[in-house]
N, C-alpha and C positions, 0 to 999 in steps of 0.2 A: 169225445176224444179217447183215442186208445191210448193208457202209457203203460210202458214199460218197467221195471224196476228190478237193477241186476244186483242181485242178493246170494250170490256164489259165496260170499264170505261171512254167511248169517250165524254158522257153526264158530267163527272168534270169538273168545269175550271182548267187551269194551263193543267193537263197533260194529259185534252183530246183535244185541243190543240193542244200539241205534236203530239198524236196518230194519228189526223187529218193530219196534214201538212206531217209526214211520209207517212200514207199512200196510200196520193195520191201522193206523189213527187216519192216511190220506183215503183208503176208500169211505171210513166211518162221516166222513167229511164232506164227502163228493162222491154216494153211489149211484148218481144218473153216468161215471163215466165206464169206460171197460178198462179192466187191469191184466197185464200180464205179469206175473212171476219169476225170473229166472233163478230157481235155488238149484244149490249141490242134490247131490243124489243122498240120497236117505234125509230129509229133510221133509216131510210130509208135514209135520206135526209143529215145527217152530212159529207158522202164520195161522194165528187163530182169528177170523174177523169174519161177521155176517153180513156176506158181501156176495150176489147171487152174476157178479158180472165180474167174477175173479178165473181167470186162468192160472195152473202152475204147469210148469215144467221144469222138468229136470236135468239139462246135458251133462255129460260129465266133460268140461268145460276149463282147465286150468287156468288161472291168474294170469298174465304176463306170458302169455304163448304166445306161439304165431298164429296159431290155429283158432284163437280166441279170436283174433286179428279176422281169420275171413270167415267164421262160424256165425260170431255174434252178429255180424251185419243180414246176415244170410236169415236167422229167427225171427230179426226183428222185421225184416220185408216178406217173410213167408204168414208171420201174424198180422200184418196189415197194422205196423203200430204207429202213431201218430207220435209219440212223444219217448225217448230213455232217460229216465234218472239212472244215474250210477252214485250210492251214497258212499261210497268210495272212490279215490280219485282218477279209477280208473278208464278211460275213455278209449271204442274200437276208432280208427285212423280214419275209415272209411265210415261216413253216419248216414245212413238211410232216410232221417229223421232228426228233428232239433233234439240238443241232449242240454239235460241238467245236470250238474255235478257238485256232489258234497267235497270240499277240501276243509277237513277240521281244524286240522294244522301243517306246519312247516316243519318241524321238530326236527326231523333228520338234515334239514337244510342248517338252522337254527341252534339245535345242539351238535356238531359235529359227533364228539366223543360217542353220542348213543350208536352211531354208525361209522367207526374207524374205518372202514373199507374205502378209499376214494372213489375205484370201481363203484358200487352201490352206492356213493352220495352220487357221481353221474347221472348214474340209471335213475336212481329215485328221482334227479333234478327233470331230469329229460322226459318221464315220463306227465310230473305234475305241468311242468311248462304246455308239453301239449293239450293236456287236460286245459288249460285255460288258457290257451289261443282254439280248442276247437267247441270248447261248452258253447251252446247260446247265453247260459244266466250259472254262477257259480253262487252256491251256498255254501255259509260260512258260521260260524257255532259260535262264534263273538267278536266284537270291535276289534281285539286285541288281535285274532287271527286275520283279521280281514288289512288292517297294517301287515303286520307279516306278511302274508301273501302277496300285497303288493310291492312291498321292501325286495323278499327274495327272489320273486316271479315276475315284476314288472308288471302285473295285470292292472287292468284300467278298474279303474275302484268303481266306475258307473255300472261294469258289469257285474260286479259282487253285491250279495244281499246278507247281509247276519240276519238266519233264523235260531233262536235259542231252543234246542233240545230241552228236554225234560228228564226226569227219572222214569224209571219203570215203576206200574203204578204198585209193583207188587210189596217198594220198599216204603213201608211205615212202621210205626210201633209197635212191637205185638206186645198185647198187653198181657197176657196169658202166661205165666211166669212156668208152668207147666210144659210150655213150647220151648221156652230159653234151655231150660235144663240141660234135655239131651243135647242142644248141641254144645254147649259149654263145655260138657261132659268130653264129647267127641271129640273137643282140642286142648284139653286138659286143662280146663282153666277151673281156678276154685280161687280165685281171690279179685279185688276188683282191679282193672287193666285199662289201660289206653290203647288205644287201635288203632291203624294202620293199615288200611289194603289198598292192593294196587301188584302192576308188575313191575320187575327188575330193572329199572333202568339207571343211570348215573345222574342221570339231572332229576329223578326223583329223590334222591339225599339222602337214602339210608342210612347211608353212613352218618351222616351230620343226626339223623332222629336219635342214634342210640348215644354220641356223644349230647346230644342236652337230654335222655333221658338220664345217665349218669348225673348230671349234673342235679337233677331234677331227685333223685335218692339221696344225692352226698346233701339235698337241701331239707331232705327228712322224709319227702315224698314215699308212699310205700302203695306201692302198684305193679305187677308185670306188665310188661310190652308186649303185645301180640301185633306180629306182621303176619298178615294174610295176603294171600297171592303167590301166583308162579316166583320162583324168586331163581330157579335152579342154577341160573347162569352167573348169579352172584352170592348165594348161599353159604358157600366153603368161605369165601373173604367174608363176608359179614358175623357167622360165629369166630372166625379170627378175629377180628376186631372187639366183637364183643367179650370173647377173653381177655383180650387186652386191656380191653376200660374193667372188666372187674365184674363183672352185670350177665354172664350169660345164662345165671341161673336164674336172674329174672326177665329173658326172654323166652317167647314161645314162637316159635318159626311154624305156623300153623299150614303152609303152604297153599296149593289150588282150593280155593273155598267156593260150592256148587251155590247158585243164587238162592237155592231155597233155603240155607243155612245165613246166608249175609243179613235180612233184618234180622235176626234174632240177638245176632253176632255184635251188630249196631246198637242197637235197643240194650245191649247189657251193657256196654263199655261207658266209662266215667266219661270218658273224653275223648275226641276222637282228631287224630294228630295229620296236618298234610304240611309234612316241610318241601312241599316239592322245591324246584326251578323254575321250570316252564311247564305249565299247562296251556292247554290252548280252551279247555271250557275248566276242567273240572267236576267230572263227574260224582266223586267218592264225597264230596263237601256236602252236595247238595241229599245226597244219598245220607249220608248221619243225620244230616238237618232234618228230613223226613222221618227220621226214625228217634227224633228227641233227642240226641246225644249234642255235647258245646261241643264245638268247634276253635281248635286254633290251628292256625293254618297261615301261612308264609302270604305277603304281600305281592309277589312276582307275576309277572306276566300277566293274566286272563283273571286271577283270582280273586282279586279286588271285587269286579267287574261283575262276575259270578255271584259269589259270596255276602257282597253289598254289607251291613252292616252289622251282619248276623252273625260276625266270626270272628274272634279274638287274634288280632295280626302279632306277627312275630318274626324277626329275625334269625330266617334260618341257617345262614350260615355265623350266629352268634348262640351257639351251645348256651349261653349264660339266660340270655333274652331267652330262647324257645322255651328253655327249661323253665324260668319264671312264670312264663304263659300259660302250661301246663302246670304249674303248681295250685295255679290263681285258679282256672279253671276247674282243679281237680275239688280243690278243698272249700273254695269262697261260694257257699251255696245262695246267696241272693246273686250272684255271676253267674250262674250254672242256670238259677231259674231265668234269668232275662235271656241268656244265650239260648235257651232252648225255644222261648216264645218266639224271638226274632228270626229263628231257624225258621219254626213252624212258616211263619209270614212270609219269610224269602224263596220258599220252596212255591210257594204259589205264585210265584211271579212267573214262573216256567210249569210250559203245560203241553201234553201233544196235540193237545187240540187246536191253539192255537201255532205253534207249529207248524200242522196241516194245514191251518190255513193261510199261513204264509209260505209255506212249498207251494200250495195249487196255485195261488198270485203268482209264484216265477213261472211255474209249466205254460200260465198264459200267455205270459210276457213271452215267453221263448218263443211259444205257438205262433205269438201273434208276429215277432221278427221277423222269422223264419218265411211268414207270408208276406208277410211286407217286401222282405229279398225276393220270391216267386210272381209276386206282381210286378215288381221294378222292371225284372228280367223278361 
């Protein structure tokens, strides 16, 4: 079987990432089959796998064109491909071929406010819907999204699968304290901190992390907060804020953090804090866990789920509670040692190898539908 895998958006963080770690873990898995590649242009270097029946190419190919619309169908019959995943939810109108499709989550359906625009909640809605009236098999990154999706989309839950992602293998501990240095250095950090990464969103809570970190100093606590991540769109309001509560001298706004800085970043922080809302896996939990740092982290949506019982739950939107959670965790060191073992344990529950082998289980399923519809007719 020849598949596909449209990876135009390998250059994002978060879910080029994914795209990565897929797809080199699916040939690692299965290279009796033939792969092709569709990355952006300058992209050479993102797919590293020893894989002797991999194609890449490059179109320069925009997102949500039209042009996507009659290109994409056009590669995928001029390469003779048997199968397209798209691990983004994007799918061409017209398919040459059965397709897979990763939808992670519903979020912009789910959380309005992260996408004020009604325009844009449409278009998003409109395009995920046909994504799952034209997938043959849709993959899904936990229980929790896979409700979603059928709540917001209607989709028939028979055709949905939750395969569980993993970390990138590259976050773990560094133990090498001569590594942490410079980057601690790099973000100005000289005393111990709670951490925080991720991007700017509303129903990620910032705002709620820095009111229970105040809470969390007025209870004795003595730590900086560092937020790592793009934040730019909400930056100006969050040192407002943290003026306000009294505390911005014990933030550090560390902004875009390149991966190869993040274990190290992991690995030094006390504690490592997610008050989201809604996640749909939660990546950043499992990423601390990997790298030894406790975890407290909000009960909402996916997180439970993910997280299992390796992470100190807290009420994020009660400043009082979260702050108690991080205190527990910062200072109560028989807390900190069980949190960290049960981290180590739950990060191995998720792996891309087994991943891969529950992606190549749908590609057949789909293969095999798709024939079933061709014999029928």
């Amino acid at each position: 079987m020849k598949i596909a895998f449209d990876l135009r958006r390998i250059k994002n963080p978060g879910i080029g990432r994914y795209m990565q770690c897929l797809a080199e873990a699916v040939p690692t898995q299965a290279p009796e089959h033939e792969y092709l590649l569709i990355l952006p242009p300058q992209a050479e270097e993102l797919i590293s796998v020893e894989c002797r029946r991999i194609e890449r190419i490059f179109p320069s190919l925009r997102y949500y064109s039209v042009r996507e619309q009659v290109d994409l169908p056009r590669i995928l019959r001029r390469h003779k491909v048997d199968l397209l995943h798209s691990p983004h939810f994007n799918l061409p109108l017209f398919r040459p071929c059965p397709t897979v499709v990763t939808i992670h989550d519903v979020i912009y359906l789910a959380c309005r406010q992260d996408m004020p625009s009604r325009l844009g909640r449409l278009y998003y809605h409109g395009m995920m819907a046909a994504s799952v009236r034209l997938a043959d098999r849709i993959l899904t990154d936990s229980e929790f999204s896979k409700k979603d999706i059928v709540h917001h989309l209607h989709a028939d839950p028979e055709k949905i699968e939750v395969v569980y992602p993993a970390v990138h293998p590259g976050f773990e501990r560094v133990s090498e304290r001569a590594k942490i240095e410079p980057v601690l250095s790099r973000y100005g950090i000289n005393e111990d901190y709670i951490l925080y990464t991720g991007i700017y969103r509303l129903r990620k809570n910032h705002a709620g992390l820095l009111r229970a970190f105040r809470e969390f100093l007025k209870s004795g606590g003595k730590a900086k907060l560092v937020i790592a991540g793009p934040i730019s769109d909400g930056e100006t309001e969050l040192r407002r804020l943290a003026a306000e509560l009294g505390i911005a001298e014990r933030i550090i706004f560390a902004g875009f953090v390149p991966d190869c800085d993040l274990p190290s970043l992991y690995t030094a922080a006390r504690v490592y804090a997610c008050p989201s809302l809604y996640e749909g896996f939660g990546f950043t939990v499992l990423e601390a866990m990997a790298c030894g740092v406790p975890v407290v982290c909000s009960a909402e949506t996916s997180l439970p789920e993910i997280a299992g019982d390796a992470a100190l739950y807290a009420d994020p939107r009660s400043p009082q509670e979260f702050a108690a959670a991080l205190h527990s965790a910062f200072t109560d060191d028989a807390l900190r040692e069980q949190l960290v073992e049960k981290g180590f344990k739950n990060r191995r529950r998720f792996s891309w190898e087994s991943a891969a082998r529950s992606t190549l289980a749908a590609y057949e399923h789909a293969a095999g539908l798709a024939l079933g519809k061709a014999v029928c007719v």
